[in-house]
C-alpha positions as CSV (number, residue, x, y, z in Angstrom):
1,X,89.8,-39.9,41.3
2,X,89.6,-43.2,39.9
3,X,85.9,-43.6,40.0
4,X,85.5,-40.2,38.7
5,X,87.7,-41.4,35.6
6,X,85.7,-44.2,35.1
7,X,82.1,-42.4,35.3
8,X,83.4,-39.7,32.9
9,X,84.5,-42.0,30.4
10,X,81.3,-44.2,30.3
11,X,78.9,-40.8,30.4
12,X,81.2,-40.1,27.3
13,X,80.5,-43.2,25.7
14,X,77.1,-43.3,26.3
15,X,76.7,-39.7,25.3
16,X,78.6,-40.5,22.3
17,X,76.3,-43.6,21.3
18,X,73.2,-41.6,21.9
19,X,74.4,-38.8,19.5
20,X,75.4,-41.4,16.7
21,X,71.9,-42.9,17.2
22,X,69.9,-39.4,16.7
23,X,72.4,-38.8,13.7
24,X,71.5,-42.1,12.1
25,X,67.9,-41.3,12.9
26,X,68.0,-38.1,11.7
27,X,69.8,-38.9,8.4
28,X,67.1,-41.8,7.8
29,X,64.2,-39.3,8.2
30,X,65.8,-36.7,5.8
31,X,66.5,-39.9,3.1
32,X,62.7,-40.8,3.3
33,X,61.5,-37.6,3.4
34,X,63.1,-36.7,0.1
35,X,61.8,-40.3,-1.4
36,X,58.5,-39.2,-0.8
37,X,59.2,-35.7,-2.6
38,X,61.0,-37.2,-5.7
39,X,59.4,-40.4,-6.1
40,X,56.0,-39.2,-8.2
41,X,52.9,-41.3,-8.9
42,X,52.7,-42.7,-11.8
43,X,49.0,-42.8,-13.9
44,X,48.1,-45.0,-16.7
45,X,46.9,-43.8,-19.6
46,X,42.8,-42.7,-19.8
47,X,41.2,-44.9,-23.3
48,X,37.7,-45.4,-23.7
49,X,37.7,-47.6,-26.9
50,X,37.2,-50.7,-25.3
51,X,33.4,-49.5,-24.8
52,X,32.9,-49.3,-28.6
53,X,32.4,-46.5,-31.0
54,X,29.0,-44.5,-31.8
55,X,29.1,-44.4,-35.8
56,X,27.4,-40.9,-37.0
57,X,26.4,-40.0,-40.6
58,X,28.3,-37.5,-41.0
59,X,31.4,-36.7,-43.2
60,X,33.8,-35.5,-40.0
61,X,33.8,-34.9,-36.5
62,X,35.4,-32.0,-34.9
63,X,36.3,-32.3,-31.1
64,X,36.6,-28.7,-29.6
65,X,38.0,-27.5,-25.8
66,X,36.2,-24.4,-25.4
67,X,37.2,-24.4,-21.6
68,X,40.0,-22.7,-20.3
69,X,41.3,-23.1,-16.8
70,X,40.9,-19.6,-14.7
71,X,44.4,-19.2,-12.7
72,X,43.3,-16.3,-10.9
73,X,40.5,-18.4,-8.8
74,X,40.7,-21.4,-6.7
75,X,40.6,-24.5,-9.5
76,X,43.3,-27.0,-9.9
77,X,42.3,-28.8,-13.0
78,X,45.8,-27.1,-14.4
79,X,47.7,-28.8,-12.0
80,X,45.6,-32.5,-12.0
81,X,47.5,-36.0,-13.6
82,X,44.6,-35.8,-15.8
83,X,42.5,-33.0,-16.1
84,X,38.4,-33.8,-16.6
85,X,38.8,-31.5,-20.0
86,X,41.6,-33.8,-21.4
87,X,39.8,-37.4,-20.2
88,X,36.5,-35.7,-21.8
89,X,38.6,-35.2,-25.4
90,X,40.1,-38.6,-25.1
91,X,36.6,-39.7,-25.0
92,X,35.4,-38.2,-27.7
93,X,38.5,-39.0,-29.8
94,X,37.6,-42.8,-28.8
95,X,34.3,-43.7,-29.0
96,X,32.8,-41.0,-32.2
97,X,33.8,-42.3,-35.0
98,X,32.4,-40.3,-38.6
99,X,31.0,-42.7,-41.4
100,X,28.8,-40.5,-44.0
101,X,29.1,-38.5,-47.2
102,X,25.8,-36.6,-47.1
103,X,27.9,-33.3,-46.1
104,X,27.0,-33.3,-42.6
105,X,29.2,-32.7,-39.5
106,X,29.5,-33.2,-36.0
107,X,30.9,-31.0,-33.5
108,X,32.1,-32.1,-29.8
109,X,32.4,-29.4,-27.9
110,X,33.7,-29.1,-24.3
111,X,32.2,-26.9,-22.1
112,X,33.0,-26.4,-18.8
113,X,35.7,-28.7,-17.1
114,X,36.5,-27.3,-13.9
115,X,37.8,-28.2,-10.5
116,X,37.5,-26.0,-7.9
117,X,38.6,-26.3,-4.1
118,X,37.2,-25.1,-1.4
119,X,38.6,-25.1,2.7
120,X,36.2,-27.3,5.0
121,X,36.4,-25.7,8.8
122,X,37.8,-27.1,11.4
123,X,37.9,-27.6,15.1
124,X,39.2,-24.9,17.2
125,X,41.1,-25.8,19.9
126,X,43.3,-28.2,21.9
127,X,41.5,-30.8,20.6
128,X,41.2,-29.5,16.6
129,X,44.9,-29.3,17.2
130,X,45.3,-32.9,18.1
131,X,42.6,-33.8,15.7
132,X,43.7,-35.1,12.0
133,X,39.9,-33.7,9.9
134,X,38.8,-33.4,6.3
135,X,40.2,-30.0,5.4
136,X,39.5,-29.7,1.6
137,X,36.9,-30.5,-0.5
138,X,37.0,-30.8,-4.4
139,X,34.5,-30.2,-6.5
140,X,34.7,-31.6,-10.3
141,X,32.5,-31.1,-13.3
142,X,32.4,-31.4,-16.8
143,X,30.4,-30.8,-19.7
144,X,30.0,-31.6,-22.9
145,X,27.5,-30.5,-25.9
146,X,27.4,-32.7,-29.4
147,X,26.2,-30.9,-32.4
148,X,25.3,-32.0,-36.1
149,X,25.3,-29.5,-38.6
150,X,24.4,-29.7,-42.8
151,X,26.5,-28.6,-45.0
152,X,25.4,-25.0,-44.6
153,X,26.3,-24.8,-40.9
154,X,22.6,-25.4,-39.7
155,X,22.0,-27.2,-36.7
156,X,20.0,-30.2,-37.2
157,X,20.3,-32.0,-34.2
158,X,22.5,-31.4,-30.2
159,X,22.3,-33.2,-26.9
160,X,24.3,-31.8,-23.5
161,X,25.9,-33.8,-21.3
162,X,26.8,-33.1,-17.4
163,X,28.8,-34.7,-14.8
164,X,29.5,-33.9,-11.2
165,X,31.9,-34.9,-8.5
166,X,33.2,-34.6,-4.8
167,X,35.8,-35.4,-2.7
168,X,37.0,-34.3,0.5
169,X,40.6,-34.8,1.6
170,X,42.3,-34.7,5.0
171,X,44.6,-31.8,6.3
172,X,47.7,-34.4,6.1
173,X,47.6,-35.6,2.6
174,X,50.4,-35.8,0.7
175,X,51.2,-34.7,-2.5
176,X,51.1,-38.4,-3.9
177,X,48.1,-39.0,-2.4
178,X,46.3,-35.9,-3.5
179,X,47.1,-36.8,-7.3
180,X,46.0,-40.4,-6.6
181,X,42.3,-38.8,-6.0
182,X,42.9,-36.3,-8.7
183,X,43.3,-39.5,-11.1
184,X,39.8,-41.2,-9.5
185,X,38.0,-38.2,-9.7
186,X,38.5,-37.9,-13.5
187,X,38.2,-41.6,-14.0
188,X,35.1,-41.7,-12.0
189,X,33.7,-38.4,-13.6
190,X,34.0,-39.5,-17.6
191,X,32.2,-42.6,-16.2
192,X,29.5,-40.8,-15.0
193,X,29.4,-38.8,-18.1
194,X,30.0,-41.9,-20.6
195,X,26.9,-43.0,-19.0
196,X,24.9,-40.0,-19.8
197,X,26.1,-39.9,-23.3
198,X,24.8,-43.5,-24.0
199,X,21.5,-42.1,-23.0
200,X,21.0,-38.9,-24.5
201,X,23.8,-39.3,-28.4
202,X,20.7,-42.6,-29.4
203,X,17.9,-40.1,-28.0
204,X,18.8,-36.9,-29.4
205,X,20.8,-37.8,-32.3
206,X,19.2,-40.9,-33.1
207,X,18.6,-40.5,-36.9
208,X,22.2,-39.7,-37.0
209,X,23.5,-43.0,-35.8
210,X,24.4,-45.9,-38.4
């Protein structure tokens, strides 16, 4: 009877430690996983002054966002840090400055700024199961359209600009990390088109320049 005392109480005792251990484990889990939910990336701030201005002769400059996201179809640039419609605008808000009195105006005018997503397939299976794979891919694009006009609204000069980007993602990717390549692809995309725009604003609206 004695020995069966003493192997009861120590099964209890070990029974109790191991259910204070899973509750401490438990409770830690629960503690990160909401830090990973609440605790939201933080971006800085998308400028593109530093790269200098292109002077026009003209007396103003409107910018205009002609695009507007479609809810109804798979796109995301609604839900993005910074959207490639709203990097393009800073852009233009940057880098065109207006210097003239002849009467003449310019108008920036964006496009088309849309993400869309699309599902990737995957292994079927045991193994596709096991298997971490790319499960998303993100497609970005923007474009842009500069137009001078006289003073009665005749065009007299316009370039286009286009910019295109992918990304594939992975089927466990959080929600921090997701906005993370959000942010790079509209960093990397007004790069791309930046550099298109230094080629084609001196080629097409050359005369226009000071």
């Amino acid at each position: 009877m004695i020995f069966l005392y003493i192997v009861t109480q120590l099964w209890s005792e070990f029974v109790g430690k191991l259910m204070r251990r899973v509750l401490l484990l438990l409770v830690t889990l629960s503690f990160a996983s909401c830090a990973d939910v609440s605790t939201e990336a933080q971006f800085p701030q998308l400028t593109y002054a530093h790269l200098g201005k292109f002077i026009l002769d003209v007396s103003k400059i409107e910018i205009v966002n002609k695009f507007r996201s479609n809810y109804e179809t798979k796109t995301v640039e609604h839900m993005m840090p910074v959207s490639p419609a709203v990097a393009a605008y800073q852009w233009a808000k940057d880098r065109l400055e207006p210097s003239g009195f002849s009467g003449r105006y310019a108008v920036f005018t964006i496009v088309d700024g849309t993400v869309s997503t699309k599902s990737l397939k995957r292994e079927d299976g045991i193994k596709g199961a096991i298997k971490i794979e790319q499960s998303e891919l993100f497609e970005a694009k923007i474009l842009v359209r500069i137009e001078v006009f006289d003073s009665n609204d005749r065009r007299l000069a316009m370039t286009n600009a286009e910019a295109l980007r992918f990304r594939s993602v992975s089927e466990n990717i959080t929600l921090n990390e997701r906005d993370k390549i959000w942010f790079a692809m509209s960093e990397t995309l007004i790069s791309d088109l930046n550099k298109e725009l230094e080629s084609s604003i001196p080629k097409f609206l050359g005369q226009y320049i000071l």
